[in-house]
C-alpha positions in Angstrom: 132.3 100.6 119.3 132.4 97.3 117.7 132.9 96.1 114.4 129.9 95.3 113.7 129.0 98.5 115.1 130.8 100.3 112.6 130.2 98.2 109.4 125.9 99.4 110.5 127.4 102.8 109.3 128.4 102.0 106.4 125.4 102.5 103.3 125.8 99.0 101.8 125.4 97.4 105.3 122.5 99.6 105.9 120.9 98.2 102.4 121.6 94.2 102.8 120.2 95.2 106.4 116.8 96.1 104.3 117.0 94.3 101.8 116.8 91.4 104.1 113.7 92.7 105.9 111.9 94.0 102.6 112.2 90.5 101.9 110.9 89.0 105.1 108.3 91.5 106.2 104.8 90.6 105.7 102.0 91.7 107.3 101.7 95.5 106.8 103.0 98.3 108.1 101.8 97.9 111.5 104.1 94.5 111.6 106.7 96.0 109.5 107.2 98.4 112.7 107.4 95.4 115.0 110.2 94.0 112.6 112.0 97.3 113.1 111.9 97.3 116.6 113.3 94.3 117.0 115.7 94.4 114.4 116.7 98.2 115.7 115.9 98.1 119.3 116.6 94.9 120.4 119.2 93.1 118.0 121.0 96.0 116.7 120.4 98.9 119.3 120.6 101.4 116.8 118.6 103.4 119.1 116.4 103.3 122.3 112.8 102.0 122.9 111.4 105.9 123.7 113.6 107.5 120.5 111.6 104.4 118.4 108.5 105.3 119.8 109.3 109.1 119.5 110.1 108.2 115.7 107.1 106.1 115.2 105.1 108.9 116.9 106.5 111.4 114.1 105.8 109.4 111.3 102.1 108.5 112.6 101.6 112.4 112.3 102.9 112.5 108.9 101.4 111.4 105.2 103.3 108.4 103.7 103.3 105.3 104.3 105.0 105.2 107.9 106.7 101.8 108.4 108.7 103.1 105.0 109.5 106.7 106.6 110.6 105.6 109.8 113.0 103.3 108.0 114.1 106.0 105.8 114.8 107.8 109.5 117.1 105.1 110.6 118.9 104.8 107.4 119.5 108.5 107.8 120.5 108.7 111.4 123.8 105.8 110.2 124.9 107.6 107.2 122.9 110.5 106.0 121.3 110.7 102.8 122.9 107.6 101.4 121.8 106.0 104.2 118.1 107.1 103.8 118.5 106.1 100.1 119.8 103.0 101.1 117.2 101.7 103.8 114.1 102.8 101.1 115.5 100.6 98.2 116.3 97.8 100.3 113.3 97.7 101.8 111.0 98.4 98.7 113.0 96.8 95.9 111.7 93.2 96.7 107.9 94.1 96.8 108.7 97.0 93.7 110.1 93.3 91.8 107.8 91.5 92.2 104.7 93.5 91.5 106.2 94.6 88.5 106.9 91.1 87.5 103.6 90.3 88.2 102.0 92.9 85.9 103.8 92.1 83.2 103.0 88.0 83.4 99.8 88.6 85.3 98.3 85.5 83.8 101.2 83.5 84.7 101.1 84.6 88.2 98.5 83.7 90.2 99.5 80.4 91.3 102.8 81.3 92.4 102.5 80.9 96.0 99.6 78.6 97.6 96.7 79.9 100.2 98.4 77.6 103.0 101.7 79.4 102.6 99.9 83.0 102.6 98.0 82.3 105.4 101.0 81.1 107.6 102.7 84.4 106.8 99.6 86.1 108.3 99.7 84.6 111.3 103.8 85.1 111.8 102.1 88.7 111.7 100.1 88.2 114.7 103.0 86.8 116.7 105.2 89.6 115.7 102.7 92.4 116.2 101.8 91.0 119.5 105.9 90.8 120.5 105.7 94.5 119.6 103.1 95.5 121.4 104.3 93.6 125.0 107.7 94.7 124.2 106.8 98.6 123.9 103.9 98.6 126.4 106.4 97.5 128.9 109.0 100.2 128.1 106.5 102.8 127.6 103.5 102.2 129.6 105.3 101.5 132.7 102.2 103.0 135.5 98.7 103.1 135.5 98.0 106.0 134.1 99.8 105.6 130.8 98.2 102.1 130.4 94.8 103.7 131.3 95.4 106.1 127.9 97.4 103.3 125.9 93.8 101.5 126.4 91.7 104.0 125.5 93.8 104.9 122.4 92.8 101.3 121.3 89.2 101.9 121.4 89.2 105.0 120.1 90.7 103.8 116.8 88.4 100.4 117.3 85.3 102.5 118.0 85.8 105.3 115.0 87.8 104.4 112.2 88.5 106.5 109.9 91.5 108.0 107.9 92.3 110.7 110.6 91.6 108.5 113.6 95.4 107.4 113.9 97.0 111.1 113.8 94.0 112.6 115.8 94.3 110.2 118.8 98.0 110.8 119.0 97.4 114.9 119.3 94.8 114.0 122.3 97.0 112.3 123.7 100.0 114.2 123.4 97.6 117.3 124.8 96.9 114.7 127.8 100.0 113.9 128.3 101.3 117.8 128.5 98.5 118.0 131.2 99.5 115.4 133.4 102.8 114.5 133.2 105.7 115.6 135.0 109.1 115.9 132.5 110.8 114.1 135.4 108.3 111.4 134.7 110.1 110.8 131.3 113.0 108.7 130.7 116.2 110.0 129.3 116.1 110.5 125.6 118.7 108.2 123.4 119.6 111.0 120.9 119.1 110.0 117.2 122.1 111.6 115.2 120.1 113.1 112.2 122.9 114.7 109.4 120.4 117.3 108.3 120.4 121.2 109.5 117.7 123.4 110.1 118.4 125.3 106.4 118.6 122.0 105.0 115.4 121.0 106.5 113.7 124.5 105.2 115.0 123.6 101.7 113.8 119.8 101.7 110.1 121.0 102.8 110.2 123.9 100.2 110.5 121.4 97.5 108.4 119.2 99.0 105.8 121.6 98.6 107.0 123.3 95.3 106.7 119.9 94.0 102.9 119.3 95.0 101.7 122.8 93.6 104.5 122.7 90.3 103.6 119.4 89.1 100.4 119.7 88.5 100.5 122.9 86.2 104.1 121.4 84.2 100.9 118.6 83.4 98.7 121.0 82.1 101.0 123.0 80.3 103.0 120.0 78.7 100.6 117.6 79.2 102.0 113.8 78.4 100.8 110.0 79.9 103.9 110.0 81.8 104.2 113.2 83.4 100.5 112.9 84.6 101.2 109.7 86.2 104.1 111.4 87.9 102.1 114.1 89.3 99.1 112.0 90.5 101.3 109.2 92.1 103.3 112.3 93.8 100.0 114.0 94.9 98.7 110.3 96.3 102.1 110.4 98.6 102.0 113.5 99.8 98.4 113.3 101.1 97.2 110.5 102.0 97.3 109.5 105.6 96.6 106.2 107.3 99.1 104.2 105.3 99.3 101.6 102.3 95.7 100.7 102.6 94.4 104.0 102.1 96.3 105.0 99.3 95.1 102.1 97.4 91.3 103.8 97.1 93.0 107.4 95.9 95.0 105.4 93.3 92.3 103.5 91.8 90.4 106.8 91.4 93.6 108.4 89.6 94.6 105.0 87.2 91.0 103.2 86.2 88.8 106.2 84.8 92.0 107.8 83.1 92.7 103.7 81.1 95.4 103.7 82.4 94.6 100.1 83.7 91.6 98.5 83.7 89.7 97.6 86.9 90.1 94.0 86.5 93.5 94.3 86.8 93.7 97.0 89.7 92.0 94.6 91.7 94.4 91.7 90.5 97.6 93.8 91.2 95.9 94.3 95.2 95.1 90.9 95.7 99.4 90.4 94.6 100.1 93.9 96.9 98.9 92.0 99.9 100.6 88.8 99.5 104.0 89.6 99.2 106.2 91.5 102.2 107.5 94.7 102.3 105.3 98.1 101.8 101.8 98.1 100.3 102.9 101.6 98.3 105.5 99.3 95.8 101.8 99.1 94.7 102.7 102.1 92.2 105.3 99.3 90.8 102.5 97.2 89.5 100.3 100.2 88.5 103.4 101.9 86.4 103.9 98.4 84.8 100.9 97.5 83.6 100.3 101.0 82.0 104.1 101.8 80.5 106.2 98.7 81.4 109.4 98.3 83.3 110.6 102.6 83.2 106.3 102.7 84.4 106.7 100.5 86.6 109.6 102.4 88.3 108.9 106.1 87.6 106.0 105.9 89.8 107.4 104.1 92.7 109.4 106.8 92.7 107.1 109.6 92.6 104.7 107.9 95.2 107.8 107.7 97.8 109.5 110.8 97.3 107.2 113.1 99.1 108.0 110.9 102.5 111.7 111.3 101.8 111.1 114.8 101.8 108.9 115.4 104.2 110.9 113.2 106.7 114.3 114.5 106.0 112.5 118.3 106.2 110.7 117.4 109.4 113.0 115.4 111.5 115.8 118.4 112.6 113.3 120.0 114.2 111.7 117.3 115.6 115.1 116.6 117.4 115.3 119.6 118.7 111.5 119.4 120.4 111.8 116.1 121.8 114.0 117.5 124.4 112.2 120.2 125.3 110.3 119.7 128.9 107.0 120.5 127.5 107.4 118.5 124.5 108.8 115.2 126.8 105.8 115.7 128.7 103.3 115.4 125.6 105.4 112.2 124.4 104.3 110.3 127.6 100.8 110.7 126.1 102.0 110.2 123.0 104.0 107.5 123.0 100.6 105.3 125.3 98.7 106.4 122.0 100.9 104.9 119.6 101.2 101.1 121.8 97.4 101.8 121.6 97.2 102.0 117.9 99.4 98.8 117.9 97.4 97.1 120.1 93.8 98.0 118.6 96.1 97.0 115.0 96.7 93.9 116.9 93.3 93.2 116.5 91.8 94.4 113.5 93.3 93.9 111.2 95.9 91.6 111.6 94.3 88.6 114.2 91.0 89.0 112.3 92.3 88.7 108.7 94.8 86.2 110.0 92.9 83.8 112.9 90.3 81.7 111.3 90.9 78.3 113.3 92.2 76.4 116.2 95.4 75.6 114.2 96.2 79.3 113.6 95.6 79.9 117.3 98.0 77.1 118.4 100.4 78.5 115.4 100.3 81.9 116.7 101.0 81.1 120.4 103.9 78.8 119.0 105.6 81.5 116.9 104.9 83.9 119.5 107.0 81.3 122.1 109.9 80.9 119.5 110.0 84.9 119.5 109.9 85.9 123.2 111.1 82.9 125.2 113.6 81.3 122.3 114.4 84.0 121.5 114.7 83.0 117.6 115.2 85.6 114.6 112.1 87.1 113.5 112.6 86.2 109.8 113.4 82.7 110.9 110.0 82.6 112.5 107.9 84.1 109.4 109.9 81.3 107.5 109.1 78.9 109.4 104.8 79.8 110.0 105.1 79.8 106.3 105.3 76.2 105.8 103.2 74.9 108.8 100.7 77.1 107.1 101.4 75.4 104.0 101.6 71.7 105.6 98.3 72.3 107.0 96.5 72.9 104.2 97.6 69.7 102.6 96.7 68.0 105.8 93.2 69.5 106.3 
């Protein structure tokens, strides 16, 4: 083991780890999962390509915002729960200061950062997303078959999107896979060390779900501004699948008709949500601060991210225990083709449609996507550096 092996295990490494990529990881969850993997898979080795794509697969099935849970995974399987706890606020705490910042000066915010610059930063997001995808398909799709599925993942979610799309592809897939795959097909598994039991696992769900039925009624019996907001940021984590963006509907529907902020500023706070990196649920940052200030602001991040800490740390020692079984290997061929689908189709739309609107971000994207795969550069080094060529060509143009 090296040293720098060991340090990894240690919380405040696992943080400044985060903290680096909540500050460096535009583009949305789909890219914040190419950042992991080749932060985690390929830098770090932390684990293997098919335990990433296992994880990934595991998160895709769960509510929550996934890029965020499967980071909260990693920080678990290093150091436990301080580990977990560490990987969520370094990762979150950037986006959660901002936003909050930003609701508080909202007027004085606007021109903080220029379109050029934003627009560079979506295109990093193409090259990175596109590393991901080659990177995985290669590992994971590795016969006809699987890319045959990988593909028609893609056009499933292309074809018919909709909030259960993601999750209902995977379980087809999966099913597919158990059909026609052979175990011996399946590479060895890297294990993940998790530090939670089976009891412990039991507990964490039962409060997981004591929480989504309690909270509610300790509002209507004792019904206060903040204690409401705490329930419905709670009940907006613990059901809503498909990510960040679909939360963002659910939460206007809870926030604007009950005043707690108005809908010209909901739609202000989004426009912020999607320019700054790190995960589109620090959203609850902005929408806690502009109703109740700074405590607002961080009461309900909290309650918006607890249910995935809860549901991930409940979920995942089982999990480990039926990834190796033969059957279960056998559905994660399918599986696993589904999720490199669902990056791949994400490749698309949204991330090269929001993000490629002329020649120069085609030329910008095959040049950040050089610098990643054949110079091998640092991914944040490459977002940096998109950033100002997207800046320095909208002075030029």
């Amino acid at each position: 083991m090296t040293n720098t092996t060991r340090i990894d295990h240690r919380p405040w490494a696992v943080f400044w780890i985060f903290l680096r990529l909540g500050m460096t990881s535009f583009g949305g969850p789909i890219a914040h999962l190419g950042y992991f993997r080749d932060e985690f898979v390929v830098r770090r080795q932390w684990l293997g390509e098919q335990s990433y794509a296992d994880l990934v697969a595991l998160c895709q099935f769960l509510p929550g915002p996934t890029s965020s849970q499967v980071g909260m995974a990693l920080g678990l399987s290093r150091c436990g729960y301080t580990g977990a706890l560490a990987a969520w606020t370094g990762f979150t705490l950037p986006s959660a200061i901002l936003l909050i910042l930003f609701a508080l000066g909202i007027n004085h915010y606007g021109d903080a950062m220029s379109a050029g610059v934003l627009q560079g930063l979506k295109v990093a997001a193409v090259a990175v997303v596109a590393q991901a995808v080659w990177g995985m398909a290669r590992h994971l799709c590795p016969d006809v078959l699987r890319v045959f599925l990988m593909l028609v993942a893609a056009a499933f979610v292309l074809l018919l999107p909709s909030v259960w799309g993601q999750p209902l592809v995977i379980i087809l897939m999966a099913a597919v896979g158990m059909l026609l795959f052979k175990p011996a097909m399946n590479t060895p598994l890297t294990p993940l060390p998790i530090m939670v039991g089976r009891n412990a696992g039991l507990i964490w769900l039962g409060l997981f779900f004591s929480l989504l039925l309690g909270l509610p009624l300790l509002a209507l019996l004792f019904p206060s501004q903040t204690l409401l907001m705490v329930d419905a940021f709670y009940r907006a984590g613990a059901l809503v699948f498909g990510g960040g963006h679909v939360v963002l509907p659910l939460l206007q529907a809870e926030v604007v008709p009950a005043g707690w902020v108005d809908q010209q500023s909901f739609l202000a706070g989004y426009g912020a949500a999607q320019a700054i990196p790190g995960p589109l649920f620090s959203f609850a940052a902005f929408l806690g601060a502009a109703s109740s200030g700074w405590l607002g602001g961080f009461i309900c991040l909290v309650a918006i991210f607890v249910p995935s800490f809860l549901l991930i740390v409940g979920v995942l020692p089982f999990w480990q225990q039926l990834r190796a079984n033969a059957r279960m290997q056998a559905a994660l061929c399918g599986a696993n083709a589904a999720v490199v689908g669902l990056l791949l189709a994400a490749l698309y739309q949204p991330v090269w449609t929001s993000a490629i609107q002329g020649p120069q971000d085609i030329a910008l994207a095959a040049a950040a996507l050089a610098a990643l795969m054949i110079g091998k550069l640092p991914s944040w080094l490459v977002v940096m550096a998109c950033g100002i060529a997207g800046w320095g060509f909208s002075a030029v143009l």
